[in-house]
C-alpha positions, 0 to 999 in steps of 0.5 A: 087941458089936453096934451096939445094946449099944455106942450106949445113948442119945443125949445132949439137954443143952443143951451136947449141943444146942449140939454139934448145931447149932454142931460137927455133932457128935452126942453118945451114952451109950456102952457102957463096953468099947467103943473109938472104932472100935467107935463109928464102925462102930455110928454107921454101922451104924445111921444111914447116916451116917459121922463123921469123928472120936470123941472120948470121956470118962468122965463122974464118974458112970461113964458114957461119953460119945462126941462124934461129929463128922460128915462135912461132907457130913451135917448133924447137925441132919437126923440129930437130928430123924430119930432123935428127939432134937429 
């Protein structure tokens, strides 16, 4: 599975936003297969930016919901703005 099956979406609920600007921490609709290593590689492969750690659930409607938590070094408002979240 390549990085475009596994990241389907990024997540822009108020809760989502919050993860954003308070945890550096960026929120993505997730393929269901995938594992949190798969989610750490696509992260990296498509945005240049590495997380320090995955968190994931699957939400009541099936969906599955990847916390990724950056490294200090990256700031995850820049990256939202430059993938067009905010």
């Amino acid at each position: 599975m390549d990085q475009f099956h596994i990241l389907k979406f990024p997540l822009t609920t108020e809760s989502a936003m919050k993860k954003i600007e308070d945890n550096n921490t960026l929120v993505f609709i997730v393929d269901l297969r995938c594992n949190k290593k798969q989610i750490k590689h696509a992260v990296k492969k498509m945005y240049d930016i590495k997380a320090s750690k995955v968190n994931t659930l699957i939400r009541p409607d099936g969906l599955k919901k990847a916390y990724v938590k950056l490294q200090p070094d990256y700031d995850a408002l820049d990256i939202a703005n430059k993938i067009g979240i905010l």
